[in-house]
C-alpha positions in Angstrom: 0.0 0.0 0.0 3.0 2.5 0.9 4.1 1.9 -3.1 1.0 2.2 -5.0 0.6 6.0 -2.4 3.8 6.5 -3.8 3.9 5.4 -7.2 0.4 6.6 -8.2 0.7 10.5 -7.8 4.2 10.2 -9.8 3.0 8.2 -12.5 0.2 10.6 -12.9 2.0 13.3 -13.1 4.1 12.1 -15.8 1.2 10.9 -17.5 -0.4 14.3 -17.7 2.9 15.9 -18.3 2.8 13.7 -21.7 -0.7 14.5 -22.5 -2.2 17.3 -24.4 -6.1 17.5 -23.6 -6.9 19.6 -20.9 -10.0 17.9 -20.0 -8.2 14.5 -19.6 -5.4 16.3 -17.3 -8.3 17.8 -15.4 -9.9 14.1 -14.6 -7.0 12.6 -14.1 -5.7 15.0 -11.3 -9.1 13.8 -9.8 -9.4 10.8 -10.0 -5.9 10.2 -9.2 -6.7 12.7 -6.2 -9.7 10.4 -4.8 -7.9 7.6 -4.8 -5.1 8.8 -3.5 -7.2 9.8 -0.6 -8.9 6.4 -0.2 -5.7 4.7 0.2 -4.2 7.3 2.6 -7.9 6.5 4.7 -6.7 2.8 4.1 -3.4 3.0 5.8 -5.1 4.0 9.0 -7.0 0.3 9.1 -4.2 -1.7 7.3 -1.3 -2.8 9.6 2.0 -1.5 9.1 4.5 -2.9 6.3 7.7 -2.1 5.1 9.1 -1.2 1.9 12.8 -1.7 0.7 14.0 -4.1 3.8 12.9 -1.9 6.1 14.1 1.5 4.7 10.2 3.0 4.0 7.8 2.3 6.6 4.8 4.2 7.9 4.5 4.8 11.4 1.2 7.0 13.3 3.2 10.0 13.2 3.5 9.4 9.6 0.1 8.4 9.0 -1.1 11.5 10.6 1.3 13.8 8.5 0.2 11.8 5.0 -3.4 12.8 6.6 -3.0 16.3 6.7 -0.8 17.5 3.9 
């Protein structure tokens, strides 16, 4: 769950970075936004992994910060 919080914004980003309709860029920020949001909620219920032996983890101080910012 930590990857895909990580990996979705960026590949969104360089998706609309590549792409020339400003409606689709619009959407996309959304729906990448909602989801993003949903799997930020999602991290509260999940229990805690790791990701790259240990390196990335996400602790309830770093839940709360995702949370707010």
């Amino acid at each position: 769950m930590i990857a895909s919080a990580i990996l979705l914004p960026f590949a969104a980003g360089l998706l609309a970075f590549v792409v020339r309709s400003d409606a689709f860029r619009r959407g996309l920020v959304v729906a990448v936004a909602i989801v993003h949001a949903s799997l930020v909620a999602a991290t509260w219920f999940a229990p805690s992994e790791t990701l790259l032996e240990g390196w990335v983890a996400l602790d309830d101080v770093g839940r709360l910060f995702l949370t707010i910012s």
